[in-house]
KOLPADO-203537 format. One record per residue: x, y, z of N, C-alpha, C in turn; residue number from 1. Coordinates in Angstrom, 3 decimals, decimal comma. Example, Ala and Ser with C-alpha at 12.3 -4.5 7.8 and 13.67 -1.06 7.14 Angstrom:
KOLPADO-203537
NODE    neast   nnorth      nup   caeast  canorth     caup    ceast   cnorth      cup   i
NODE   13,190   -5,690    7,800   12,300   -4,500    7,800   13,200   -3,300    7,800   1
NODE   12,850   -2,250    7,080   13,670   -1,060    7,140   12,900    0,030    7,870   2
END
This chain:
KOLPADO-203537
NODE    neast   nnorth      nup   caeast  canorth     caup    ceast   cnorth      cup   i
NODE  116,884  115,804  128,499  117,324  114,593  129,187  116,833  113,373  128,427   1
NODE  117,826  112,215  128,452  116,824  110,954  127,537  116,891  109,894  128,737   2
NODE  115,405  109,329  128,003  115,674  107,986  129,649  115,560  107,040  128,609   3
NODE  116,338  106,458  129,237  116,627  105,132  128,956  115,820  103,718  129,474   4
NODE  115,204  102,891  128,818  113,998  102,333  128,624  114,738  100,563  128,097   5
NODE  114,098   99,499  128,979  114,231   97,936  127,733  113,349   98,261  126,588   6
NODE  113,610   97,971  124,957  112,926   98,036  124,133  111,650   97,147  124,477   7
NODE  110,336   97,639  123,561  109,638   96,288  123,819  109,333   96,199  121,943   8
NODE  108,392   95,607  121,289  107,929   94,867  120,275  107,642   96,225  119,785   9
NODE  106,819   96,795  120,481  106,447   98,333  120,240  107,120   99,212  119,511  10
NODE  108,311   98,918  120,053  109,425  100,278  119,439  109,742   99,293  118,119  11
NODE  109,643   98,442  117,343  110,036   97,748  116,331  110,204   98,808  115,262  12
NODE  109,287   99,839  114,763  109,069  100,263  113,950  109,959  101,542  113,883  13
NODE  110,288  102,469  115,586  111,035  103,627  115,461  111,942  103,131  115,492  14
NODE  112,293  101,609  116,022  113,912  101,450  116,286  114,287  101,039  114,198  15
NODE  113,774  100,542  113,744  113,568  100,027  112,331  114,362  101,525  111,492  16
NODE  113,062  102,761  111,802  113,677  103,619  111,027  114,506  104,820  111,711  17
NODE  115,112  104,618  112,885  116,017  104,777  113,235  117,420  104,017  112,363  18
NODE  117,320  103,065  112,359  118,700  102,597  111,783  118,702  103,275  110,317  19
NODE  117,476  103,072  109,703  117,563  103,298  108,288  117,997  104,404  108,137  20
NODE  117,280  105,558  108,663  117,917  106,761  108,914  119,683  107,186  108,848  21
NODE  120,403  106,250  110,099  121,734  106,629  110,423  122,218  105,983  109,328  22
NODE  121,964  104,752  108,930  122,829  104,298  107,759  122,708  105,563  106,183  23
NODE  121,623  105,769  106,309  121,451  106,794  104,988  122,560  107,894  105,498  24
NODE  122,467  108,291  106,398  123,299  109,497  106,932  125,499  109,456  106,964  25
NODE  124,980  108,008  107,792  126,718  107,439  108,052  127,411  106,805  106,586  26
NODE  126,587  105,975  105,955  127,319  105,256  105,695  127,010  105,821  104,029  27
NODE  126,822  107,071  103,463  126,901  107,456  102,386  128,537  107,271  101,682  28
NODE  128,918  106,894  100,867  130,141  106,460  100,290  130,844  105,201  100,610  29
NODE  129,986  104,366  101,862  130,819  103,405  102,301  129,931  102,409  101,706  30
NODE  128,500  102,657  101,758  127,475  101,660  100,772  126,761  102,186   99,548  31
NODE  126,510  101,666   98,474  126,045  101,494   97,306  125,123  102,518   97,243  32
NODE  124,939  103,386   96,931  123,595  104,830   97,259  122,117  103,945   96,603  33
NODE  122,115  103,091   95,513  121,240  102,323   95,411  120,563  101,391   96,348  34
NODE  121,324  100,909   97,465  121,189   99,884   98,362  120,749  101,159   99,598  35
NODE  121,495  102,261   99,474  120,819  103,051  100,725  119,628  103,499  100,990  36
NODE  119,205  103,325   99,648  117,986  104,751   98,760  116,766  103,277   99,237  37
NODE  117,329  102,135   98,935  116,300  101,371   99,157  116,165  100,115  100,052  38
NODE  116,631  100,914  101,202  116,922   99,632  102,338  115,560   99,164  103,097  39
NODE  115,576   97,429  103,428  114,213   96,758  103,797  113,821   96,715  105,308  40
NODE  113,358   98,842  105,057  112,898   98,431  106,056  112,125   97,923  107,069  41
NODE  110,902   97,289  105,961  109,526   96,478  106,667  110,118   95,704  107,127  42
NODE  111,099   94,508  106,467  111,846   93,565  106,841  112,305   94,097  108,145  43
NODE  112,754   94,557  108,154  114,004   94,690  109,643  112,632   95,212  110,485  44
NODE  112,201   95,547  110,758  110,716   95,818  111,506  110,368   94,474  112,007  45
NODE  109,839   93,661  111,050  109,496   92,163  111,174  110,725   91,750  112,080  46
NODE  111,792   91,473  111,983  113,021   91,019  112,277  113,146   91,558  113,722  47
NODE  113,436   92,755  113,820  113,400   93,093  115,228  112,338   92,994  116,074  48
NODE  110,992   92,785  115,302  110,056   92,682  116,624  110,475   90,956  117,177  49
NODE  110,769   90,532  116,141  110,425   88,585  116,441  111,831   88,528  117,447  50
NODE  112,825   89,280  117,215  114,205   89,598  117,909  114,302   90,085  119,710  51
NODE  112,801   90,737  119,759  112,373   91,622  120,964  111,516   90,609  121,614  52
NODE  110,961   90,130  121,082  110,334   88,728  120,992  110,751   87,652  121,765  53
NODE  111,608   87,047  121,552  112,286   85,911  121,563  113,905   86,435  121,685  54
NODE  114,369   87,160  122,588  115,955   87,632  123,283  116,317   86,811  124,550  55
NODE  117,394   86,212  124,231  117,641   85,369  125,309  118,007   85,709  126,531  56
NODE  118,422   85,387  127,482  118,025   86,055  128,866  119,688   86,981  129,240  57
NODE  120,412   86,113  128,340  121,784   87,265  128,442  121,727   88,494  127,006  58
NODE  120,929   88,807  126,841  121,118   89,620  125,700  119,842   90,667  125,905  59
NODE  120,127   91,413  125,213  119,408   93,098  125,705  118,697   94,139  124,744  60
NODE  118,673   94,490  124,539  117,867   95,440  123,709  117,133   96,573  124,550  61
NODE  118,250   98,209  124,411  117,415   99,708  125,356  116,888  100,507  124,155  62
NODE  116,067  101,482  124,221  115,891  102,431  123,567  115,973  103,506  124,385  63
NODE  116,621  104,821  123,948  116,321  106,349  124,127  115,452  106,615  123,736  64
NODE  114,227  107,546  124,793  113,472  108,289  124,285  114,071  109,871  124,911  65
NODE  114,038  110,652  123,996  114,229  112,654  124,107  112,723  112,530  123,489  66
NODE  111,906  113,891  124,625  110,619  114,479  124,612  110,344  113,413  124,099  67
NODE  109,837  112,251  124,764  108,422  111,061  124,537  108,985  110,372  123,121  68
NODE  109,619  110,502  122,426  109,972  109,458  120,992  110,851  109,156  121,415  69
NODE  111,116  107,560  120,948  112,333  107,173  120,785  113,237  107,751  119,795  70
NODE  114,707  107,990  120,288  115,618  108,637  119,128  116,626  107,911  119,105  71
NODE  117,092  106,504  120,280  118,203  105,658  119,580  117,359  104,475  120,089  72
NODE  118,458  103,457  119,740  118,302  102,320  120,154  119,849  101,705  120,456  73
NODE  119,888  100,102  121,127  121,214   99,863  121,147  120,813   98,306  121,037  74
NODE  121,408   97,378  121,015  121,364   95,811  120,785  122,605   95,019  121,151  75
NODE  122,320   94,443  122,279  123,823   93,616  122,861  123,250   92,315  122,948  76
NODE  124,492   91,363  122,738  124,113   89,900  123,040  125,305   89,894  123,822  77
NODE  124,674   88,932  125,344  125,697   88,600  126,548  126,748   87,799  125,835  78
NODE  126,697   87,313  124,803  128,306   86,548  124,331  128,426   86,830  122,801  79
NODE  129,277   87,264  122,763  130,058   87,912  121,456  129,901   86,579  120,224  80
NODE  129,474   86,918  118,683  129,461   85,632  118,017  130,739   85,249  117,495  81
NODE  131,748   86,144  117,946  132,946   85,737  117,272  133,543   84,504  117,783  82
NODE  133,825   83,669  117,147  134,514   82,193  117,959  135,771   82,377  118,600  83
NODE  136,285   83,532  118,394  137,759   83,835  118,945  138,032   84,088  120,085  84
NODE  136,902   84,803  120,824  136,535   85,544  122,175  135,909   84,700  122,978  85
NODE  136,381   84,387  123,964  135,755   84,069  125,424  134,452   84,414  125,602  86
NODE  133,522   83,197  126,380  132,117   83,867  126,619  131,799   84,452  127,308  87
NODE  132,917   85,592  128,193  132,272   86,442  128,856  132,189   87,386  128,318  88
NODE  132,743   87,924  126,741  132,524   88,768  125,894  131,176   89,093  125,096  89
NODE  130,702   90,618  125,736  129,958   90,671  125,229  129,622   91,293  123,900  90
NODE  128,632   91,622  123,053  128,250   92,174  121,410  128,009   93,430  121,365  91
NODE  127,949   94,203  121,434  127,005   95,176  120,668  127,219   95,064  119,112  92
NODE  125,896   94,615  119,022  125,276   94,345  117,731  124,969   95,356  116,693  93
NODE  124,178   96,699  117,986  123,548   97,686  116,770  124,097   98,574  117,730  94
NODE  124,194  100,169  117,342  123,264  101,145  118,370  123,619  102,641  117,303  95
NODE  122,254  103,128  117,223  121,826  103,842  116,032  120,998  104,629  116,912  96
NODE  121,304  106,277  116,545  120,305  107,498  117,193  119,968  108,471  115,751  97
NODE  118,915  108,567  116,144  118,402  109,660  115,022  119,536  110,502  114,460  98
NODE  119,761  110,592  113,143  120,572  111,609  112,763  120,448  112,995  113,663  99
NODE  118,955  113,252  113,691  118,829  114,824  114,589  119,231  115,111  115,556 100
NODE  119,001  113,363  116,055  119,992  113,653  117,519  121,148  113,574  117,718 101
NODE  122,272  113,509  116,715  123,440  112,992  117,031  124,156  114,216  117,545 102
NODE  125,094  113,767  118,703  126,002  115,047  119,413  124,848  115,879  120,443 103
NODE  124,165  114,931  120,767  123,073  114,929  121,729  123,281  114,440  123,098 104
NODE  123,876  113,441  123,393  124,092  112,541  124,080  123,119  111,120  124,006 105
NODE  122,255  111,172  123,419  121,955  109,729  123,051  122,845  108,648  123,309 106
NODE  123,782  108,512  122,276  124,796  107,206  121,638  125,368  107,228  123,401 107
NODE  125,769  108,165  123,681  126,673  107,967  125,032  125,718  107,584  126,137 108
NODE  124,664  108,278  126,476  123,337  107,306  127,214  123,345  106,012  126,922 109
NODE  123,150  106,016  125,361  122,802  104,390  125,406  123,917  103,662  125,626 110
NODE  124,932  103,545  125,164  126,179  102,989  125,648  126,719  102,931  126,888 111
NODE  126,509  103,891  127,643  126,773  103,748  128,936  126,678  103,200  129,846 112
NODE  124,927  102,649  129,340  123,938  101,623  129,873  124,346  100,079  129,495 113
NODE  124,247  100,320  128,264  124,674   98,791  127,994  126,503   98,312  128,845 114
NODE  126,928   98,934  128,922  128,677   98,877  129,505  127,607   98,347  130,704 115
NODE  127,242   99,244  131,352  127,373   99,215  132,957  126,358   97,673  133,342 116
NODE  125,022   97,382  132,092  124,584   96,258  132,308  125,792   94,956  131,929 117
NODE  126,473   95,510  131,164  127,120   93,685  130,868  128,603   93,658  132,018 118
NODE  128,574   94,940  132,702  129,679   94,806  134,162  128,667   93,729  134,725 119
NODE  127,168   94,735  135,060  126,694   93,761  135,977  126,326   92,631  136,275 120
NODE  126,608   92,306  134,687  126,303   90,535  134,738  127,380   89,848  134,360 121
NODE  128,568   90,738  134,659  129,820   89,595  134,804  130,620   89,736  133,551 122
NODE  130,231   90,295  132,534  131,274   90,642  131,190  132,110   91,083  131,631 123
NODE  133,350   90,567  131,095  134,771   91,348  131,061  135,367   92,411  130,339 124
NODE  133,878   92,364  128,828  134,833   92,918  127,493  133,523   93,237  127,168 125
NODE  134,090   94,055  126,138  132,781   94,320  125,148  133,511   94,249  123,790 126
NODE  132,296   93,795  122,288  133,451   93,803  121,473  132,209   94,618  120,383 127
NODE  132,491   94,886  119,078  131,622   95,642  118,185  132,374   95,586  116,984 128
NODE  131,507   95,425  115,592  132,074   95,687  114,959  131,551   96,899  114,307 129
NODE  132,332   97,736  113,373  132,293   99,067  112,449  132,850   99,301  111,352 130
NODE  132,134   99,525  110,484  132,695  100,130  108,989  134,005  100,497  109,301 131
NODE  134,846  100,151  108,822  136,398  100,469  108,145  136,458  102,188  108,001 132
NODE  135,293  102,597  107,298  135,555  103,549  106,895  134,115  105,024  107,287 133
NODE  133,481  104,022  108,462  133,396  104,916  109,112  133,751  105,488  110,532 134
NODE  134,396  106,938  110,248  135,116  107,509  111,101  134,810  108,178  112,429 135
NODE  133,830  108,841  112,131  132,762  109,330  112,878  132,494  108,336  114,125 136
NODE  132,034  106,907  113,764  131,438  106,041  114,693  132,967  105,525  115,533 137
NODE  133,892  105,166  114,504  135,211  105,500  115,247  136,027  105,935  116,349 138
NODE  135,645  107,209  116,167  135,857  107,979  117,338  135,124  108,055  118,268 139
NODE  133,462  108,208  118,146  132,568  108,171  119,303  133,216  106,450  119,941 140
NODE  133,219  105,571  119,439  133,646  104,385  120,536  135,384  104,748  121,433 141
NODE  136,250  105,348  120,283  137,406  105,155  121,149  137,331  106,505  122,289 142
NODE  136,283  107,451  122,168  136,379  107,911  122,954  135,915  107,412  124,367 143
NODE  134,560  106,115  124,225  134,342  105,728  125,463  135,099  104,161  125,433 144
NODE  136,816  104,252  125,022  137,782  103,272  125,230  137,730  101,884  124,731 145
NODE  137,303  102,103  123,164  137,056  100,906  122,672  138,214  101,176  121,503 146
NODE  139,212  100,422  121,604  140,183  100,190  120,362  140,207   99,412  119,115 147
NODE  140,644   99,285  118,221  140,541   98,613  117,196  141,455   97,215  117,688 148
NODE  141,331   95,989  117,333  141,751   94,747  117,684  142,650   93,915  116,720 149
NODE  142,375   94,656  115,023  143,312   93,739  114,473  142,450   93,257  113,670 150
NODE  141,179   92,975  114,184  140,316   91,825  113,021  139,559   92,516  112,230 151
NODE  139,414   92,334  110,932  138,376   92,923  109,794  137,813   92,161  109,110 152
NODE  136,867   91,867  108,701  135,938   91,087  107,636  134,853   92,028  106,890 153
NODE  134,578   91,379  106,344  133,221   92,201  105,198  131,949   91,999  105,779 154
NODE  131,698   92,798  106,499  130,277   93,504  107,383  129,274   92,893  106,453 155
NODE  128,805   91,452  107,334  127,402   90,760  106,303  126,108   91,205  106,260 156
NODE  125,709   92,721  107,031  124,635   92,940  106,233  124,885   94,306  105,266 157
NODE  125,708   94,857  105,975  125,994   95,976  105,122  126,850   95,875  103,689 158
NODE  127,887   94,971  103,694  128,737   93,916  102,475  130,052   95,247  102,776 159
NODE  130,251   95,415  103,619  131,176   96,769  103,472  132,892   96,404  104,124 160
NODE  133,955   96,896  103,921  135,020   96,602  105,192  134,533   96,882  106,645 161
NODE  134,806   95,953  107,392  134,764   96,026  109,014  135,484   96,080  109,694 162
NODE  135,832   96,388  110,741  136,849   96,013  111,656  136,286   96,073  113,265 163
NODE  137,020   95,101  113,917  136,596   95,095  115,182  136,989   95,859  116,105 164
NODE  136,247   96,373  117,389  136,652   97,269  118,688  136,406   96,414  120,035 165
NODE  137,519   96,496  120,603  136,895   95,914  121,961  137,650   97,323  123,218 166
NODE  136,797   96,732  124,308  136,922   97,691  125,268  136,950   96,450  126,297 167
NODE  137,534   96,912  127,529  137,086   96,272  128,644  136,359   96,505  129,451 168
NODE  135,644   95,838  130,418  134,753   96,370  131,425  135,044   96,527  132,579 169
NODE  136,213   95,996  133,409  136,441   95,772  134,318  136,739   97,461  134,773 170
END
């Protein structure tokens, strides 16, 4: 069973190499194997604690823990940064589970949670963006009814094709 938990400052470090992890795993061929082999992850440690830190009162941050460790994390902001979308649209920013755990139910725990928190505070939408070309993450969203929208840009931390998903909440 995983429970689902608000991150605190604490988890900076599993949620840190959690991501590093899934990106080494997901995004082999979609990023630079040089850039994978050596991604910053003290930096993003630093970054997410000051992030856990200082989260504004519409925006969120859960972690999964399976048996006592954390094994995902997820990251929503109550209003989407895209200028195109209405502010009742909300972000998911991140949400990354241990490679070990994937096909676990993690990703769907954590997602489930974040949906059902941004119903409860009035979101209409949810929006996300994802590698172009990864497929995998693809499908886990359209299976919990998130479609592709039309919009793509070059994913600014990853430098990769993107494209956007939105779902509704209602």
């Amino acid at each position: 069973m995983h429970q689902i938990r608000d991150a605190t400052p604490d988890d900076a470090e599993a949620i840190a190499n959690i991501n590093a992890a899934g990106w080494r795993a997901a995004y082999v061929g979609l990023i630079d194997r040089d850039r994978l082999a050596n991604l910053p992850v003290k930096v993003w440690v630093r970054e997410i604690k000051v992030n856990l830190t200082e989260l504004s009162p519409d925006s969120f941050s859960i972690v999964a823990e399976t048996e006592g460790r954390v094994s995902g994390s997820c990251f929503v902001l109550g209003t989407a940064r895209d200028g195109d979308l209405p502010d009742d649209v909300a972000e998911l920013v991140a949400i990354y589970v241990d490679p070990h755990r994937w096909r676990q139910g993690v990703g769907t725990a954590l997602l489930r949670e974040a949906m059902e928190r941004c119903r409860r505070e009035g979101r209409s939408e949810m929006s996300l963006w994802t590698l172009s070309g990864n497929h995998g993450a693809q499908a886990f969203y359209e299976r919990h009814g998130f479609e592709p929208d039309g919009n793509e840009q070059i994913h600014p931390l990853a430098r990769a094709p993107a494209l956007r998903m939105r779902r509704p909440l209602g």
